[in-house]
LOKOLRO-64307 format. One record per atom (N, C-alpha, C): x, y, z; residue in one letter. Coordinates in steps of 0.2 Angstrom, whole numbers, padded with zeros to 4 digits, always signed. Example, Ala and Ser with C-alpha at 12.3 -4.5 7.8 and 13.67 -1.06 7.14 Angstrom:
# residues 2
+0066-0028+0039a
+0062-0022+0039a
+0066-0016+0039a
+0064-0011+0035s
+0068-0005+0036s
+0064+0000+0039s
# end
This chain:
# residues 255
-0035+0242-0117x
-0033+0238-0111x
-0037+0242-0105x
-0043+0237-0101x
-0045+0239-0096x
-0042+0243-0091x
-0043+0245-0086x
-0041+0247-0079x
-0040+0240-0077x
-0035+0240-0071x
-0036+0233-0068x
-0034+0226-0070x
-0032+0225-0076x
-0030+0220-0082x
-0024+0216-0078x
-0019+0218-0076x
-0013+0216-0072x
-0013+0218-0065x
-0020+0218-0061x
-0019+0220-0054x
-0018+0215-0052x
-0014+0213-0048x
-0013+0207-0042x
-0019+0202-0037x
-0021+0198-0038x
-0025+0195-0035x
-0022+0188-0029x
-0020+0190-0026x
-0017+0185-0022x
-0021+0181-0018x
-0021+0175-0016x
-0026+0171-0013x
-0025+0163-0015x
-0026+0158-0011x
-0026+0152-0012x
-0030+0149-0019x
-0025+0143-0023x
-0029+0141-0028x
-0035+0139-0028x
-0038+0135-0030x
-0046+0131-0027x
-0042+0126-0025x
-0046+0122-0019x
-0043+0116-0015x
-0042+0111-0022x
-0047+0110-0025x
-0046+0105-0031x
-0039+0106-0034x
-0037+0111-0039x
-0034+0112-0038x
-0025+0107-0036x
-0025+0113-0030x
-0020+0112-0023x
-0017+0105-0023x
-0025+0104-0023x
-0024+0093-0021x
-0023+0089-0027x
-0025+0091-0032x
-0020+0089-0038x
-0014+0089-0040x
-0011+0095-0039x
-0003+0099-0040x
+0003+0094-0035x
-0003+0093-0027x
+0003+0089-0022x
+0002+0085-0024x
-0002+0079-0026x
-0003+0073-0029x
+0002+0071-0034x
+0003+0076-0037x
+0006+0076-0044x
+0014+0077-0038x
+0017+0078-0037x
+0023+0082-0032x
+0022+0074-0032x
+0019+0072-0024x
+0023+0066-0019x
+0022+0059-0027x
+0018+0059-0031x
+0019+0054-0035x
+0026+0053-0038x
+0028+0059-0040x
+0035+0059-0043x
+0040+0058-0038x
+0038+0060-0032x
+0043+0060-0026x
+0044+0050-0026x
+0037+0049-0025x
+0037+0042-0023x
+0042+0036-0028x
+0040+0039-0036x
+0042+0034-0040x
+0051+0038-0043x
+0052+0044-0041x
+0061+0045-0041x
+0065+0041-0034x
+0063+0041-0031x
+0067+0036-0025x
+0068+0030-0025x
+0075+0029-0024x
+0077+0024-0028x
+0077+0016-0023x
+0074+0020-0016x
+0072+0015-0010x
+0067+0012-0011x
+0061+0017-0013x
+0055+0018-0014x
+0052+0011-0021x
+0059+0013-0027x
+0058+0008-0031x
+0059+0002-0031x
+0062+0001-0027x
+0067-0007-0022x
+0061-0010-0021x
+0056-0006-0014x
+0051-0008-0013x
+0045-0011-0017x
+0045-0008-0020x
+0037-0004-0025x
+0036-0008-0030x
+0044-0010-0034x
+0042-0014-0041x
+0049-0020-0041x
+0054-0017-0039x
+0059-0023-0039x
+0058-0028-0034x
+0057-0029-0030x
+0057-0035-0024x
+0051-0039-0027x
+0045-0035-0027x
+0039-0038-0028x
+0041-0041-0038x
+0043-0039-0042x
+0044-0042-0047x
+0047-0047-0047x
+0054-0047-0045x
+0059-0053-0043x
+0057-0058-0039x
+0054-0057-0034x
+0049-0061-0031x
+0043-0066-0034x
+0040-0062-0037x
+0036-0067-0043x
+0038-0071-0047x
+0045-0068-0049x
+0048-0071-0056x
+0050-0078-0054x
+0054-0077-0048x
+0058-0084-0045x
+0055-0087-0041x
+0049-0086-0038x
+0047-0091-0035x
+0039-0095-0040x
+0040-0091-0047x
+0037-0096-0054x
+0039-0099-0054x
+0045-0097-0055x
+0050-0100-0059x
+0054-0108-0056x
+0056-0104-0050x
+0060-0110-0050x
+0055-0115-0044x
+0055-0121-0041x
+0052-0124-0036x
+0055-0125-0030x
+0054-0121-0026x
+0056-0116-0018x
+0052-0119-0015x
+0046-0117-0015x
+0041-0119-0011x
+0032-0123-0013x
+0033-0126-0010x
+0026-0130-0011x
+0021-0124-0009x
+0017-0125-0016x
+0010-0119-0017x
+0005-0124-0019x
+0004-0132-0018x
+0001-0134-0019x
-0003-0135-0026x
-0009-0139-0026x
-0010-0140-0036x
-0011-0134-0039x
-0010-0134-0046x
-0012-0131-0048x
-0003-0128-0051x
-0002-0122-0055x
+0003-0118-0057x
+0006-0113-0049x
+0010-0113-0051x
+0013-0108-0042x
+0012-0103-0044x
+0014-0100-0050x
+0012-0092-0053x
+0003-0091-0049x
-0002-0097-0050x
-0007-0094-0048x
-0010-0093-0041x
-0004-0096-0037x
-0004-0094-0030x
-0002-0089-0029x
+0005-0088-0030x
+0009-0083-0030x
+0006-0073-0032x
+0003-0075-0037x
+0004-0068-0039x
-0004-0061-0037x
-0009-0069-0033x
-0012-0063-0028x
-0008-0060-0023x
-0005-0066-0021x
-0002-0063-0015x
+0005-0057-0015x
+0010-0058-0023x
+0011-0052-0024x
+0010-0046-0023x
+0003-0043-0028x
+0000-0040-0028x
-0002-0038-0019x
-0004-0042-0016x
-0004-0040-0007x
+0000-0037-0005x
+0005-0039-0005x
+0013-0037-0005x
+0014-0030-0009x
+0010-0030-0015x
+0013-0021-0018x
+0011-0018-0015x
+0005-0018-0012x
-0001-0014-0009x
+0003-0011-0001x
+0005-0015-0001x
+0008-0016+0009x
+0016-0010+0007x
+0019-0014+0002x
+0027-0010+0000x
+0024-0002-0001x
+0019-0001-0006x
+0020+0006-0006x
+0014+0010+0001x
+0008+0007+0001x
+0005+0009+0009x
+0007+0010+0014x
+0012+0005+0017x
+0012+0006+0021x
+0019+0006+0023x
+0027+0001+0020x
+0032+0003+0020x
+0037+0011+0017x
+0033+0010+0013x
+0037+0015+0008x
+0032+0023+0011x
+0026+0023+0013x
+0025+0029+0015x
+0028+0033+0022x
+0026+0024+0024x
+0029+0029+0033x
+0035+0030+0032x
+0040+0029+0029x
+0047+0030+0027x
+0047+0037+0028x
+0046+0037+0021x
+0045+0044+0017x
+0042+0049+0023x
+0037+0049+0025x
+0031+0052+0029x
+0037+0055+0036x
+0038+0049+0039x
+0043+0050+0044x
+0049+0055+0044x
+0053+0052+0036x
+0057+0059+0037x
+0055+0066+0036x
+0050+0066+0030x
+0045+0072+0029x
+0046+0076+0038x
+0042+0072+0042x
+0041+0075+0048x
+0047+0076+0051x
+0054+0075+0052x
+0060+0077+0054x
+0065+0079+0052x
+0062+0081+0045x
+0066+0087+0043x
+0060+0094+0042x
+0054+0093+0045x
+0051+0099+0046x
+0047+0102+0039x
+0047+0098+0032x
+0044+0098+0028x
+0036+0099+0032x
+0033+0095+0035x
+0025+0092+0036x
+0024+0098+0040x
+0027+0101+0044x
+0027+0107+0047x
+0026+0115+0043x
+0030+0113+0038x
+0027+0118+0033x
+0023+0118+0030x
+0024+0112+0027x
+0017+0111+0023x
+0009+0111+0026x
+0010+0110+0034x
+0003+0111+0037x
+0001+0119+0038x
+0008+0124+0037x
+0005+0129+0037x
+0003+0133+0030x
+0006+0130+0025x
+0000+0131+0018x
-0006+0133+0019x
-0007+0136+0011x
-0015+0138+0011x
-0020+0129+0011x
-0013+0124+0011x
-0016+0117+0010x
-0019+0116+0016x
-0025+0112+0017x
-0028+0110+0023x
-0023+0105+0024x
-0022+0102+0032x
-0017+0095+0034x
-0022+0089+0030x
-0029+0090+0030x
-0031+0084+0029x
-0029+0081+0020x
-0030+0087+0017x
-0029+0089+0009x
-0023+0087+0007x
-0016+0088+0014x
-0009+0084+0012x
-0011+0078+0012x
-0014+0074+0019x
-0015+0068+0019x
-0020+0065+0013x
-0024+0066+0010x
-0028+0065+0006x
-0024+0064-0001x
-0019+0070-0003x
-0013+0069-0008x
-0008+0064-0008x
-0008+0062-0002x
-0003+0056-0001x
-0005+0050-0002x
-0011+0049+0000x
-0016+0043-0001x
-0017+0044-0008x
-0018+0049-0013x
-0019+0050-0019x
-0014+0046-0022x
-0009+0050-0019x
-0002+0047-0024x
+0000+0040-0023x
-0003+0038-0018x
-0001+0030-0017x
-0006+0026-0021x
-0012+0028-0020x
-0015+0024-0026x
-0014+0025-0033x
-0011+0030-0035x
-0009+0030-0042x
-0002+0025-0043x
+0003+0026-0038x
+0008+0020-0039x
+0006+0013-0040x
+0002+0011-0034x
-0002+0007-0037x
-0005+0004-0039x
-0010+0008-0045x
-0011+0007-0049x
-0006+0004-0056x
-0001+0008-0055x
+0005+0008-0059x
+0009+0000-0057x
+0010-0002-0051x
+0011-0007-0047x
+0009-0014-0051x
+0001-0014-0050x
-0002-0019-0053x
-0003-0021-0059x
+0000-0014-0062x
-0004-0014-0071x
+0004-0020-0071x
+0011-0019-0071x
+0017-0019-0069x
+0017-0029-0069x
+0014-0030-0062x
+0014-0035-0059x
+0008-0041-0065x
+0005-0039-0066x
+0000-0042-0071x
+0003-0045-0075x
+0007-0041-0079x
+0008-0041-0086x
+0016-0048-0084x
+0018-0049-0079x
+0024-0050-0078x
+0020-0058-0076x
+0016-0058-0073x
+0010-0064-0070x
+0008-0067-0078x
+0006-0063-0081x
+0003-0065-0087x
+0006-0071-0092x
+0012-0067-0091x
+0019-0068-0096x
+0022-0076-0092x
+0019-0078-0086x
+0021-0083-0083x
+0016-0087-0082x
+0011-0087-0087x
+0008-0091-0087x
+0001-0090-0082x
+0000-0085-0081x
-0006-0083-0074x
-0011-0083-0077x
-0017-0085-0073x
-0024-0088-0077x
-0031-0087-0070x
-0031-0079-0072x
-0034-0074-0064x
-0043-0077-0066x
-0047-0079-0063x
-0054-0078-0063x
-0056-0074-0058x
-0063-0073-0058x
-0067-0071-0051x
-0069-0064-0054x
-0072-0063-0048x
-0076-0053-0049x
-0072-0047-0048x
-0069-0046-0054x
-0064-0040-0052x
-0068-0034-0046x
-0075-0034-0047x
-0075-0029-0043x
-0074-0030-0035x
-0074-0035-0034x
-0072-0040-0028x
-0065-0038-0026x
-0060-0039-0031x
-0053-0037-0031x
-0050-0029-0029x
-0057-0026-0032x
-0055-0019-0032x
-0057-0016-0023x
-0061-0020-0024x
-0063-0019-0015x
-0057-0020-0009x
-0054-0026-0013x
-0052-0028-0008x
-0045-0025-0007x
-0042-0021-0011x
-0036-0018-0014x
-0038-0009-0011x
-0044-0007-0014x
-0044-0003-0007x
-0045-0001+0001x
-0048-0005+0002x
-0049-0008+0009x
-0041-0009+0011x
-0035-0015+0007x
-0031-0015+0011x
-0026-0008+0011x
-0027-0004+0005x
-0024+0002+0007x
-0025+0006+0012x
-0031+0008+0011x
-0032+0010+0017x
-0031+0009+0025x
-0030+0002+0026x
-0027-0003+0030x
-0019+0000+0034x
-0016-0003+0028x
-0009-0002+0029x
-0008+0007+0028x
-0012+0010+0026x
-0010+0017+0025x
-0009+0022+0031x
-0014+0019+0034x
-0018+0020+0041x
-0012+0017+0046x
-0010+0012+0045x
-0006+0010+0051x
+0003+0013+0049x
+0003+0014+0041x
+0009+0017+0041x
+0012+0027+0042x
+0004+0028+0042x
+0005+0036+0045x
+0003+0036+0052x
+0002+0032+0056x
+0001+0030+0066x
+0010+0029+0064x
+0015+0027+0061x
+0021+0025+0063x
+0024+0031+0062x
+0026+0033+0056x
+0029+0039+0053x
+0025+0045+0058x
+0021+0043+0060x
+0018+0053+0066x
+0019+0052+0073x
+0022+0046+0074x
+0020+0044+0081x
+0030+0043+0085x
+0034+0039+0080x
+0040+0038+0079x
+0045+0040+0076x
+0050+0039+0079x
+0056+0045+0076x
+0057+0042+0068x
+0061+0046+0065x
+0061+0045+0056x
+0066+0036+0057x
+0070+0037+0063x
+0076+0032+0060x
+0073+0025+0064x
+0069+0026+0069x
+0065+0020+0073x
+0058+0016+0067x
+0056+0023+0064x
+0050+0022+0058x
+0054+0019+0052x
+0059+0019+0050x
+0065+0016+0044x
+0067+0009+0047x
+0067+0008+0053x
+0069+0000+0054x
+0063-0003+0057x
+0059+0001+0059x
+0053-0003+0060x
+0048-0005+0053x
+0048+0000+0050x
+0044-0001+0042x
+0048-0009+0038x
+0052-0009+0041x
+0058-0013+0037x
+0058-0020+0038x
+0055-0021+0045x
+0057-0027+0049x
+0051-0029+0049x
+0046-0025+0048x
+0037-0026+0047x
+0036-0031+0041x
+0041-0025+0035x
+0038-0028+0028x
+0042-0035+0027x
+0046-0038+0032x
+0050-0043+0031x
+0047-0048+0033x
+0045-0048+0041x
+0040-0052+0044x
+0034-0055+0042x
+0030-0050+0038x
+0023-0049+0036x
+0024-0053+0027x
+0032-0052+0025x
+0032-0056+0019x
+0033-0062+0020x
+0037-0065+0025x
+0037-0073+0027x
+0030-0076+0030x
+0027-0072+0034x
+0021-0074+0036x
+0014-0073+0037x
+0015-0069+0032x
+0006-0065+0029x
+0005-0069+0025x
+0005-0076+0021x
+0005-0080+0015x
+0004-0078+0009x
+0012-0073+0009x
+0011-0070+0005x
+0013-0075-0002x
+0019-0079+0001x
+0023-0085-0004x
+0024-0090-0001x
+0022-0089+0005x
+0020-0096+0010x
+0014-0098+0011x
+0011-0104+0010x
+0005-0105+0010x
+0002-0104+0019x
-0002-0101+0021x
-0004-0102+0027x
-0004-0111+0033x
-0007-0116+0028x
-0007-0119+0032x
-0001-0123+0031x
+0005-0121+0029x
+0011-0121+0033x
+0012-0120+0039x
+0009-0116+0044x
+0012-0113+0049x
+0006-0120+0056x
+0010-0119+0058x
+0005-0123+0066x
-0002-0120+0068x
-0008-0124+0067x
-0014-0120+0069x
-0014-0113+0071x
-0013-0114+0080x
-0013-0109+0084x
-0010-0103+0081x
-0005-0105+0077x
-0001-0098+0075x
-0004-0095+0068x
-0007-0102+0066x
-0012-0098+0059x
-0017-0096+0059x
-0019-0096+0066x
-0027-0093+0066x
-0024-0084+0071x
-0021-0085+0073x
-0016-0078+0073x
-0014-0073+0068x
-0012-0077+0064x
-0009-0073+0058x
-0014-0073+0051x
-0019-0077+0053x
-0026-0075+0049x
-0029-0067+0050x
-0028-0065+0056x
-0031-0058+0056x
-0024-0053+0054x
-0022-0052+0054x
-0016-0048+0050x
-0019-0045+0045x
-0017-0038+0043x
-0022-0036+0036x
-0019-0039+0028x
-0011-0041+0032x
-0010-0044+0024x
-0011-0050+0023x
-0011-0056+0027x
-0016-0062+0028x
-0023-0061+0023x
-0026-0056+0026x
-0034-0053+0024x
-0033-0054+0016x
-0028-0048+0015x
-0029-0047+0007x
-0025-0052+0004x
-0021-0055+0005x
-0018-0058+0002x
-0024-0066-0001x
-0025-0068+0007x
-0029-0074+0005x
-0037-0071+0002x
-0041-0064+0004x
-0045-0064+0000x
-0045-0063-0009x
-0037-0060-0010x
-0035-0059-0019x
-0035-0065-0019x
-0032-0071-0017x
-0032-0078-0018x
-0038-0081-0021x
-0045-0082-0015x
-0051-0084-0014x
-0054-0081-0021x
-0050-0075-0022x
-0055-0074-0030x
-0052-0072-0036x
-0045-0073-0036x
-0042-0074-0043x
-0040-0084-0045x
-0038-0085-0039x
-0035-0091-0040x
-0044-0098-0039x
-0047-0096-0035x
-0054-0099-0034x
-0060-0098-0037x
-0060-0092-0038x
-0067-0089-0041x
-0070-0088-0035x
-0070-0086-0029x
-0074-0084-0025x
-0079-0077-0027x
-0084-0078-0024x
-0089-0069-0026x
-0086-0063-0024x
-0088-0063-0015x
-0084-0059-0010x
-0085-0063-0005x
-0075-0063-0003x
-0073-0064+0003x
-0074-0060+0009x
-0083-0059+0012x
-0084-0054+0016x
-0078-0057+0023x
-0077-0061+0024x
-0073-0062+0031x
-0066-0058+0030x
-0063-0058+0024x
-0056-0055+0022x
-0058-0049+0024x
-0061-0046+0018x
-0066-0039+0019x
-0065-0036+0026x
-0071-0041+0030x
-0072-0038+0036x
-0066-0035+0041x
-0060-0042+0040x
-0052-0040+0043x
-0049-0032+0043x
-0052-0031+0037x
-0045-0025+0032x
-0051-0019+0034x
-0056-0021+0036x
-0061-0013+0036x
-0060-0011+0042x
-0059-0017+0049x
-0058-0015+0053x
-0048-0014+0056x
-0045-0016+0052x
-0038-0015+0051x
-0038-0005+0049x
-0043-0005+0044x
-0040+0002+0039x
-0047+0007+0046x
-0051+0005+0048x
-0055+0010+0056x
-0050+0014+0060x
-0047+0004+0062x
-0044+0006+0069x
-0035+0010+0067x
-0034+0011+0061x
-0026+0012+0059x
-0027+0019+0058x
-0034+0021+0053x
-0035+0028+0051x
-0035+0033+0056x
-0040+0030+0061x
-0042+0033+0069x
-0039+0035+0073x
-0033+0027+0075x
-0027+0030+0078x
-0022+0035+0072x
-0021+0035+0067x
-0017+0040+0066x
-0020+0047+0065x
-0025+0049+0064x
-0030+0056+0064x
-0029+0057+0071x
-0028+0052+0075x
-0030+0056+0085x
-0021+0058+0088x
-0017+0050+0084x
-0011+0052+0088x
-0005+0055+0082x
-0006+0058+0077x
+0000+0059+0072x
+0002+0065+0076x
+0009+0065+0074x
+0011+0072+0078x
+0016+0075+0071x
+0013+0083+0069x
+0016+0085+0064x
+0024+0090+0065x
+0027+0088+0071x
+0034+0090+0072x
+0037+0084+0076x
# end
């Protein structure tokens, strides 16, 4: 046995590392909370299932399933980005967790990075989830998935951005009823299940720039239509996830 063999070497793991470990942490954090699952896979399931199933609302020709279940899928994106983070995130910061955590050997950016890690892994888990339940009812998706894939990051990004400006900027129990009253609004009137020209012009040319309008009608235009790329949706959500990201990097407050 050398010299040295058990001498202590203290020091931060490598960042890579670090940002995998919290990754792996807030994912389990995300998907054990039993709020978090309300959000994330039971509304949006139930959701799907009964408005396939039964006839509620006029979706126009074609099977409702194939309206319906882009705009679910909009809906998961939004549940876990940007409902279910800021939640979480908000109390995080008032119970002083984010405060510690920022004085880790973790960088604040490298926690922010790990959260967005973790949300697109639920996600992922989300859609694989939502598919299989679409499929089972009959769903019949075309278009260019990479189109899809675009669009699903762009809108995380989106709501990600607009849910870490709530969760940094407002108190945890103002962030909890406002997160709540968003994903409720934005569920009756981001066509998600409502078709947009349901609503009165002027109000739908309104609620066209929404970033859940964005992704929902661009998931549409190319599962349900076969569209190439919906640059106009696209364009919504890039400058949704700009202006969302920018104000939360300038105004988050981490106590």
């Amino acid at each position: 046995m050398s010299a040295g063999t058990y001498t202590p070497k203290p020091g931060a793991a490598p960042l890579g590392r670090m940002i995998g470990a919290q990754t792996a942490l807030e994912t389990r954090m995300l998907l054990r909370n039993g709020e978090q699952l309300l959000l994330t896979v039971i509304i949006p399931s139930l959701l799907l299932v009964l408005f396939s199933t039964v006839d509620i609302i006029d979706t126009g020709k074609g099977k409702s399933v194939d309206f319906l279940a882009p705009g679910i899928l909009a809906l998961a994106v939004m549940s876990t980005a940007f409902t279910g983070q800021a939640i979480a995130t908000g109390f995080e910061r008032r119970y002083g967790v984010l405060k510690r955590l920022g004085a880790s050997p973790l960088p604040r950016w490298a926690l922010m990075t790990s959260k967005t890690l973790a949300v697109l892994v639920t996600e992922v888990l989300q859609v694989v989830l939502l598919t299989v339940i679409a499929f089972a009812l009959g769903w019949s998706p075309h278009g260019n998935p990479l189109a899809v894939l675009l669009l699903l990051v762009l809108g995380t990004a989106a709501f990600s951005g607009l849910g870490l400006l709530m969760a940094g900027t407002l108190k945890a129990e103002a962030t909890l009823g406002a997160a709540n009253l968003v994903f409720l609004l934005l569920l009756v009137a981001g066509g998600v299940i409502v078709p947009m020209d349901k609503f009165p012009g002027g109000v739908q040319s309104a609620l066209d720039l929404l970033p859940i309008s964005a992704l929902s009608d661009g998931l549409r235009d190319v599962l349900q239509h076969g569209a190439s790329v919906p640059w106009g949706d696209l364009g919504i959500l890039a400058v949704w996830a700009v202006l969302g990201l920018g104000a939360a990097a300038k105004f988050f407050r981490w106590e």
